[in-house]
C-alpha positions as CSV (number, residue, x, y, z in Angstrom):
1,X,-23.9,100.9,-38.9
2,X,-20.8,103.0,-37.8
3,X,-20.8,104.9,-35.0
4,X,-18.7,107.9,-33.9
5,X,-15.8,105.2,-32.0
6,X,-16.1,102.9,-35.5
7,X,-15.6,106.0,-37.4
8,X,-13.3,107.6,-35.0
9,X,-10.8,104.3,-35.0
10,X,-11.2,104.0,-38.9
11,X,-9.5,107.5,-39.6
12,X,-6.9,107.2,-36.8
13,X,-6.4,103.9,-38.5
14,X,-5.9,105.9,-41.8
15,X,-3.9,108.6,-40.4
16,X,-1.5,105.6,-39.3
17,X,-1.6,103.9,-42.5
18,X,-0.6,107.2,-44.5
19,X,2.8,107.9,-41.7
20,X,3.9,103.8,-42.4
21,X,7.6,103.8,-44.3
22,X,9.0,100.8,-46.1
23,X,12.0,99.6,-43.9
24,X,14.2,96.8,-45.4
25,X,16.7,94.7,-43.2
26,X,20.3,95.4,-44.4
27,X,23.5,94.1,-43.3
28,X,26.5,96.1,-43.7
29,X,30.0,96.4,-42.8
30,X,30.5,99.8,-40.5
31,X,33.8,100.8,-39.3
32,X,33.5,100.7,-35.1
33,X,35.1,104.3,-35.1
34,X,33.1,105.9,-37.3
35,X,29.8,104.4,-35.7
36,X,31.5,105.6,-32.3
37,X,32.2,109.2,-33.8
38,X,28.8,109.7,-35.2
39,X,26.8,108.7,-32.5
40,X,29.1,111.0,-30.2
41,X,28.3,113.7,-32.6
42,X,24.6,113.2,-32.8
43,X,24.7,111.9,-29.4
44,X,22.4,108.7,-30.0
45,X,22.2,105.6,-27.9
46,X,21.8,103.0,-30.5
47,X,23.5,102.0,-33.9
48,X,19.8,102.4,-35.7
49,X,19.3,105.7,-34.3
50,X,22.9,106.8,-35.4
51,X,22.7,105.1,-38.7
52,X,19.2,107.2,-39.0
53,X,20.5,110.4,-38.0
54,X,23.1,110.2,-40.0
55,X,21.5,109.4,-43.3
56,X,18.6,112.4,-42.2
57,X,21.7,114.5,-42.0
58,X,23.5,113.5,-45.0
59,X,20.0,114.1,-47.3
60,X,19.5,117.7,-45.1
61,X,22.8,118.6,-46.1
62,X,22.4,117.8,-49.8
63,X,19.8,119.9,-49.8
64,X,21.4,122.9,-48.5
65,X,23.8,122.8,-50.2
66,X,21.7,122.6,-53.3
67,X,19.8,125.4,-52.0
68,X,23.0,127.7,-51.6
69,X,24.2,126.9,-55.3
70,X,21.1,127.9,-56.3
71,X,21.3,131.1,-54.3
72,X,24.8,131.6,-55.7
73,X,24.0,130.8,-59.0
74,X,21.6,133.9,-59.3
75,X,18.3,133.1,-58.9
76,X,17.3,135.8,-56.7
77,X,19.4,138.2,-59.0
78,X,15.6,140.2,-60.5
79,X,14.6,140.5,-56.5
80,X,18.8,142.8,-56.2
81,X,16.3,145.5,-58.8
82,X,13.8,147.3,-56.6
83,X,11.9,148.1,-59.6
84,X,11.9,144.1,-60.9
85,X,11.9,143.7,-56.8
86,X,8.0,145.6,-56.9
87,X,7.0,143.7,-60.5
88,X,7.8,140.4,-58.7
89,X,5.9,140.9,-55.7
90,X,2.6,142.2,-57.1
């Protein structure tokens, strides 16, 4: 029978399971400068956290600027119309 710890442990158990990420091993060549660059900008201690930071930053940056071509591109151009503006937002 399950009690309220058995239960308890199963979901935090779940709630782990669901936050778990597939990390491979990977060896690469990195210039020494660059490694020392980045992790001065993102001022990070060790080469995983600066090779993290940096990929979390290059994927955060692709999407703004996906988000500004967008923007520039005219997809708000119907909200510019205050009448179109009021349609939209009803």
């Amino acid at each position: 029978m399950a009690t309220a710890s058995t239960s308890l442990l199963r979901g935090s158990t779940d709630i782990l399971r669901s936050e778990v990420r597939c990390m491979t091993k990977r060896l690469v060549d990195l210039d020494d400068a660059d490694v020392e660059a980045a992790r001065d900008a993102f001022g990070t201690k060790t080469l995983k956290d600066t090779v993290t930071k940096a990929l979390k930053e290059a994927s955060a940056s692709a999407a703004r600027r996906r988000e500004v071509e967008r923007l520039v591109g005219g997809s708000m151009k119907a909200l510019a119309d205050k009448d179109e503006r009021a349609r939209v937002w009803r």
